[in-house]
N, CA, C and O of each residue as an XYZ file, in Angstrom:
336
protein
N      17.849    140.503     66.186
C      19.275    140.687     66.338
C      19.518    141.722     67.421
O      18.844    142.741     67.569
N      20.642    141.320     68.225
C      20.519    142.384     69.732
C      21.949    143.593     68.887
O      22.931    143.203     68.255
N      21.614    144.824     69.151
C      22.823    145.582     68.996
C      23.245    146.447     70.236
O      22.492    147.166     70.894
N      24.558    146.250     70.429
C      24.582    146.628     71.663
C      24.611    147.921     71.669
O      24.738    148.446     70.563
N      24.503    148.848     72.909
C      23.771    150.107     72.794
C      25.286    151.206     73.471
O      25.532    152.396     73.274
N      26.000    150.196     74.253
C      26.728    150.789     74.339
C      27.895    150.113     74.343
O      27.975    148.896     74.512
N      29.269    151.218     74.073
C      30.974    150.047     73.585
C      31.424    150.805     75.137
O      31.084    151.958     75.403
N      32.158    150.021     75.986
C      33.107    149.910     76.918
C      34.695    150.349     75.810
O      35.290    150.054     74.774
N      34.713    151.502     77.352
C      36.366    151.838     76.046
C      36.987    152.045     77.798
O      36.631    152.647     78.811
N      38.261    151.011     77.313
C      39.202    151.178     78.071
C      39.982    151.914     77.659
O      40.254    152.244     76.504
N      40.684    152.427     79.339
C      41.719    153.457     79.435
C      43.513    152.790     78.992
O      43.977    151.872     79.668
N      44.207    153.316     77.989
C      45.299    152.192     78.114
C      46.239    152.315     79.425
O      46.340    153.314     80.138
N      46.996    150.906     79.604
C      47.444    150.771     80.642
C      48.924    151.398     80.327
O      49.316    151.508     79.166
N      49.678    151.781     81.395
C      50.860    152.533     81.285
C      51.889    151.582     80.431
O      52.894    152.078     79.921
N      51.638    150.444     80.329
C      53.150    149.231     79.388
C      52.207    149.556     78.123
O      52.810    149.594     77.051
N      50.982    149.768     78.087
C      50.163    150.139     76.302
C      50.816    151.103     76.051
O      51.790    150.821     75.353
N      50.685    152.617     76.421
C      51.220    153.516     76.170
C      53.129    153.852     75.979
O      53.712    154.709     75.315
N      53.711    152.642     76.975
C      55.466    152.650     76.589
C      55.139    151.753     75.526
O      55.387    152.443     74.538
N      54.662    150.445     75.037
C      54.505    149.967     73.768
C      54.528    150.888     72.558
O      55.478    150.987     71.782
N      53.019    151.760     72.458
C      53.087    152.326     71.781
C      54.313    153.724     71.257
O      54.795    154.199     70.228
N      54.351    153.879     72.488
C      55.615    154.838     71.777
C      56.827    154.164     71.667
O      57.629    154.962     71.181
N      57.320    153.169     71.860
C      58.178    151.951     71.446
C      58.161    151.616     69.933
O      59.096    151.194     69.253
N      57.099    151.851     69.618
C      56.838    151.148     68.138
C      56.735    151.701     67.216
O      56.432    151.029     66.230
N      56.944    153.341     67.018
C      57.926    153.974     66.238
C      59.403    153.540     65.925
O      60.091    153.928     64.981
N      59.702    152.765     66.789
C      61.299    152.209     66.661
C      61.586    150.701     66.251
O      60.663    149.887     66.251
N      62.715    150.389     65.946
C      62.931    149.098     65.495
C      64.246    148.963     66.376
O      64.863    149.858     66.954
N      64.537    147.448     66.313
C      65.560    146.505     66.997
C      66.699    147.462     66.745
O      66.524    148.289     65.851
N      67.913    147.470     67.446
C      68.854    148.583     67.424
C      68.824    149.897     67.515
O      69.970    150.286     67.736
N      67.963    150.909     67.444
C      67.630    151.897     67.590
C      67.822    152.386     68.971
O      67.514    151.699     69.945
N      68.489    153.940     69.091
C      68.423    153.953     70.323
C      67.893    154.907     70.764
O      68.226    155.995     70.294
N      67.095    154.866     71.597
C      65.954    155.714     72.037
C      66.544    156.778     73.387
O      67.556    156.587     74.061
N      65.517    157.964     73.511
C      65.986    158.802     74.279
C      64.887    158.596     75.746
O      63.719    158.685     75.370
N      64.950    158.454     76.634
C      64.029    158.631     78.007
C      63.278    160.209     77.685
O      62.158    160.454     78.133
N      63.922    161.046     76.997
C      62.713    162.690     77.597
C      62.011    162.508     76.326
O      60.882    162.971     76.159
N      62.701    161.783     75.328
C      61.483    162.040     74.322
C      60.307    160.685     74.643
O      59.120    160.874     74.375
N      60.845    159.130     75.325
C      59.979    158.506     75.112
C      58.695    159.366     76.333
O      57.516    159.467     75.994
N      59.186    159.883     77.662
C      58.523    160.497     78.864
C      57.436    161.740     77.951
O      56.223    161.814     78.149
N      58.286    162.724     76.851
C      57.529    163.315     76.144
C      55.917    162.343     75.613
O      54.743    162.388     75.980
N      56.536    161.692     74.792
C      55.594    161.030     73.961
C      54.077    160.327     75.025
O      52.881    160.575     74.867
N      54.655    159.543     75.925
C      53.806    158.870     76.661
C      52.975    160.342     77.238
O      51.816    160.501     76.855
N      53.368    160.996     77.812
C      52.612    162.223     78.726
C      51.988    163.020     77.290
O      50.819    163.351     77.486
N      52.277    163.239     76.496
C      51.245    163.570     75.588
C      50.207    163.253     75.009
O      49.230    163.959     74.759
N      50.512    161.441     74.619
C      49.275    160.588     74.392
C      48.540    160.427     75.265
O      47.364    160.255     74.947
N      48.832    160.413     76.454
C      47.496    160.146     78.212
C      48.102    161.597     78.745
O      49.209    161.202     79.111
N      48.096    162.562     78.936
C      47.735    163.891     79.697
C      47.544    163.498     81.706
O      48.021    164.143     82.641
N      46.827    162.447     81.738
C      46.656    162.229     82.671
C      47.348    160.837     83.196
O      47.152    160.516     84.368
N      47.909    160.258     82.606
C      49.218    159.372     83.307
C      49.435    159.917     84.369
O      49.275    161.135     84.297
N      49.780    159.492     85.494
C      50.233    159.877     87.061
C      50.882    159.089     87.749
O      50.971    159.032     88.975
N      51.511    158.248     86.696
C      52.763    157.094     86.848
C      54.358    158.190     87.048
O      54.789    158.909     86.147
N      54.956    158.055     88.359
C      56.204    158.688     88.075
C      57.187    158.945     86.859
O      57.527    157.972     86.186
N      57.618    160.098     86.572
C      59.463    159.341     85.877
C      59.728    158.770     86.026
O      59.670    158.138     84.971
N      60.181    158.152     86.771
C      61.005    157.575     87.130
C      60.396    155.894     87.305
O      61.219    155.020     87.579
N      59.028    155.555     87.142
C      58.379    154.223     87.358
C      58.636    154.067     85.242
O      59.113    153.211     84.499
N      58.118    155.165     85.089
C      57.781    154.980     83.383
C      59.545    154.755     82.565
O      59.726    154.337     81.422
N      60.680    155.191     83.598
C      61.376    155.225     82.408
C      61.871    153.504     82.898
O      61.904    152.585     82.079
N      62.237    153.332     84.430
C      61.517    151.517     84.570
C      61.108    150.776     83.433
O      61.754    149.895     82.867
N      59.839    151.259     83.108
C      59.029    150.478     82.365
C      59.817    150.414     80.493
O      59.829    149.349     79.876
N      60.233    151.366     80.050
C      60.751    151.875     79.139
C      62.149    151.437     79.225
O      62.666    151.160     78.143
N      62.671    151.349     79.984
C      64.235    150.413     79.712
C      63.694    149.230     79.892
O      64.495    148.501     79.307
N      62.543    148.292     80.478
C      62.691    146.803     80.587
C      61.932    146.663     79.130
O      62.024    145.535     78.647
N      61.298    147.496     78.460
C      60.645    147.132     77.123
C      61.820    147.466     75.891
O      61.819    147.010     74.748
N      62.437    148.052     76.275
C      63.597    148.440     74.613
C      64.593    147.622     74.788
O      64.970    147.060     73.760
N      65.085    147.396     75.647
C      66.215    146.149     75.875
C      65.385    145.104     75.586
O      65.974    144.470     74.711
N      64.105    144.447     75.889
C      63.263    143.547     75.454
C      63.572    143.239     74.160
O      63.725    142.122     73.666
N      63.664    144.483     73.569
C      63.315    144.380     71.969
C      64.861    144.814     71.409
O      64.980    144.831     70.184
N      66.046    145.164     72.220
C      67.586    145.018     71.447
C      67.306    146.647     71.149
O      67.734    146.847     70.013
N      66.856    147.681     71.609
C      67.282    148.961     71.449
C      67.738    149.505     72.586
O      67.174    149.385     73.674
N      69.192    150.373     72.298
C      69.882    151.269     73.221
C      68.514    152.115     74.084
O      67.301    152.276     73.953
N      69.588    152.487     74.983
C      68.748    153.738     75.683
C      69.776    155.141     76.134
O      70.930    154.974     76.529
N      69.262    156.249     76.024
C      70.439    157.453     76.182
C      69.338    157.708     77.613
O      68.112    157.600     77.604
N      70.219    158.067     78.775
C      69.158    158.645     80.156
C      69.454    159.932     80.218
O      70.286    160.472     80.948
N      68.607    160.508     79.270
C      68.495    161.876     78.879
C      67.036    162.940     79.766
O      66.795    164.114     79.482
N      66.405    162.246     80.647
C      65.458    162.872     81.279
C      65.595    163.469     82.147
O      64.642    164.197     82.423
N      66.671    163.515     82.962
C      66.769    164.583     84.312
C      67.632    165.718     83.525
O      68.699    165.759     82.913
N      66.298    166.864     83.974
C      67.437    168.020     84.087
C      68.678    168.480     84.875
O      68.786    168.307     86.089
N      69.857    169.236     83.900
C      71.025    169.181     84.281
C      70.944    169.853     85.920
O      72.077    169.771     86.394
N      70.122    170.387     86.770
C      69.707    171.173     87.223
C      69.608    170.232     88.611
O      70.257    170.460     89.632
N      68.631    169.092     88.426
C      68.838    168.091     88.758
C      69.541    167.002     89.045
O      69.528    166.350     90.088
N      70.173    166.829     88.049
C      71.301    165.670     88.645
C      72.692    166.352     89.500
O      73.620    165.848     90.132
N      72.279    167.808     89.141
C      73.557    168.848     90.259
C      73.581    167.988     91.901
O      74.449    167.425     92.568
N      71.783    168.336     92.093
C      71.580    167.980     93.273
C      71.193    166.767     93.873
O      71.018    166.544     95.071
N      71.039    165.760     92.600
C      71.875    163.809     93.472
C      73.089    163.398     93.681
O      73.539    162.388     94.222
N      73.784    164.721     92.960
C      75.731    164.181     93.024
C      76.207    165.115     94.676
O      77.164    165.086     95.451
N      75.234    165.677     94.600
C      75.350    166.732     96.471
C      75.130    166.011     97.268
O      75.133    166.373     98.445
């Protein structure tokens, strides 16, 4: 009998990681962008996918699934200086 000696572990891909933090939630629920941006950057540390690509990814997956979204991720600090 062959046992293999070693397991291949993939890295998850950035829609694994918005899944997974997606799936704390159910249909109607409405989710926040800094907490889902929290959640994802805590589970991978090393994500190096923009804000702004991930929250992309994170509004085309919760509308997927019929949950609101609040665009709660830019600091107030920030959006001073896109309305300039």
């Amino acid at each position: 009998m062959n046992v293999a000696s070693e397991v291949l572990v993939m890295d998850p891909t950035v829609q694994d990681l918005v899944s997974f933090a997606l799936s704390k939630f159910r249909a109607g629920d409405t989710i926040s962008t800094r907490a889902m941006l929290d959640a994802i950057r805590q589970s991978d540390p090393a994500c190096e996918d923009s804000d702004d690509h991930l929250v992309e990814l994170i509004v085309m997956a919760a509308v997927g699934k019929t949950m609101g979204v609040v665009f709660d991720h830019r600091s107030p600090d920030e959006r001073l200086q896109r309305l300039s």
